[in-house]
C-alpha positions in Angstrom: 9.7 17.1 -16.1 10.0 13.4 -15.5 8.7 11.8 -19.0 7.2 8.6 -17.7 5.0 10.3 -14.7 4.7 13.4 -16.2 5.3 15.1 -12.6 8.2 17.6 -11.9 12.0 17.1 -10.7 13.5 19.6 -8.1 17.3 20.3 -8.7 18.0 17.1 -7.0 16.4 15.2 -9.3 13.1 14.5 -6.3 9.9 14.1 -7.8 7.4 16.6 -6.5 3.6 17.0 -6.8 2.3 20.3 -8.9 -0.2 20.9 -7.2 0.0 18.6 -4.1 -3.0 16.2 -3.7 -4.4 18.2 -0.4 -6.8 15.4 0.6 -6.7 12.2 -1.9 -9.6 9.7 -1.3 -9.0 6.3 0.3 -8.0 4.8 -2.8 -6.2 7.8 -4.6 -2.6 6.4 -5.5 -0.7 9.7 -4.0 1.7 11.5 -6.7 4.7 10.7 -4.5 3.7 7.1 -5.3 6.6 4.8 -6.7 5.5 4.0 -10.3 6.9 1.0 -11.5 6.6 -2.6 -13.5 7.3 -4.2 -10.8 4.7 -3.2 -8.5 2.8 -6.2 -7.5 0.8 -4.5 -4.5 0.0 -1.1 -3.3 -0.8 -0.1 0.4 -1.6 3.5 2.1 1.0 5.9 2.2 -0.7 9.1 3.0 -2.5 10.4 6.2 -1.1 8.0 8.4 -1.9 8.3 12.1 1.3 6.4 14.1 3.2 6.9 17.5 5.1 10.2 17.8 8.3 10.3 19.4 8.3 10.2 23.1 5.1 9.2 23.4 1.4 10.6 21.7 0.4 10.0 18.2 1.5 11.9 15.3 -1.7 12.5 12.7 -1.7 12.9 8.9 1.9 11.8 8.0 2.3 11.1 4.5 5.5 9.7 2.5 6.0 6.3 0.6 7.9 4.9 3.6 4.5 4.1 5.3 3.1 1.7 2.9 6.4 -1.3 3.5 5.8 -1.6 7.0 2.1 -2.0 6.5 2.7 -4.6 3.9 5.4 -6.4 6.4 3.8 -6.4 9.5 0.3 -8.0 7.2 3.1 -10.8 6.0 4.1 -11.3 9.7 0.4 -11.5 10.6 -0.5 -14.2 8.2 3.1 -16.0 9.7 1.6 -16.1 12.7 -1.4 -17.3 12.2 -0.2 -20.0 10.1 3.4 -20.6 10.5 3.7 -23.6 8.2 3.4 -21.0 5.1 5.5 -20.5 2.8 7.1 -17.5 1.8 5.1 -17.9 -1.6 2.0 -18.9 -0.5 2.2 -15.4 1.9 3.1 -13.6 -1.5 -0.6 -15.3 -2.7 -2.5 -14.4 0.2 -1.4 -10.9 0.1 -1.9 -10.1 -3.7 -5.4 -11.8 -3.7 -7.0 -8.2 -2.7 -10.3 -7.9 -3.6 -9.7 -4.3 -3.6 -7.8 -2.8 -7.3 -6.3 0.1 -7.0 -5.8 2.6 -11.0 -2.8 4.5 -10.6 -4.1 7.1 -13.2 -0.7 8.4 -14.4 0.2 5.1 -16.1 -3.6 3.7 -15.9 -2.6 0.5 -14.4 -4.8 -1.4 -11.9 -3.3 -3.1 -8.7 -4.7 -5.0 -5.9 -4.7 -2.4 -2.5 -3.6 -4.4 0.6 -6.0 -5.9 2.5 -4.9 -7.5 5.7 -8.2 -8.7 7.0 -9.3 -10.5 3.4 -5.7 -11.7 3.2 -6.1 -13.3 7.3 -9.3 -14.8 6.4 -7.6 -16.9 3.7 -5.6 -18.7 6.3 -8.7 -19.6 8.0 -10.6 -20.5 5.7 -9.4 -21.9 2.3 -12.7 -21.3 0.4 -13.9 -18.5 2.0 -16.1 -15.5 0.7 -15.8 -11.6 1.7 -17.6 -11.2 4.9 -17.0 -7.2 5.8 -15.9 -6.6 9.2 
């Protein structure tokens, strides 16, 4: 039993859910979720829809290697639509989430990624949440 999350460790020292979240909300942090103090961000990890190999769509994947991507390809987004920022100023536009996100094992808050709100921002530098 890991001491810090509380969750069990498999022989190879893998943290594994007991029992497995079968169908977190859309802001559930997952129990396969990094838990760290260096978290700044969080994005979806769990039922992911995403091309399959050769071709169709592969539903419900889950696994913490989702969520980087998401946040890279939201960073490359906001590059592209302004691509005089700065690496910083992307960092700022990023972890301005309306959206916080409890991970309930160490009851700590963190903004969720929000692509969209984080795009508007390069628009518009005093902008206000307009859904979409």
């Amino acid at each position: 039993m890991d001491s810090h999350t509380g969750q069990k460790k498999d022989v190879d020292g893998a943290v594994s859910c007991d029992p497995p979240q079968a169908s977190p909300r859309v802001d559930d942090v997952t129990c396969f979720s990094n838990v760290s103090s260096q978290i700044e961000i969080l994005a979806p990890g769990a039922f992911m829809d995403t091309s399959a190999l050769g071709g169709g769509t592969a539903v419900g994947l889950a696994g913490t290697s989702f969520a980087s991507p998401l946040v890279a390809g939201c960073a490359a987004l906001v590059k592209a639509a302004r691509p005089s920022t700065s690496a910083p100023q992307i960092r700022a536009d990023l972890l301005r989430s309306p959206t916080m996100v409890t991970d309930e094992r160490v009851n700590t808050a963190f903004p969720r990624l929000d692509c969209y709100f984080s795009l508007e921002g390069v628009f518009f530098d005093d902008f206000d949440v307009i859904d979409p």
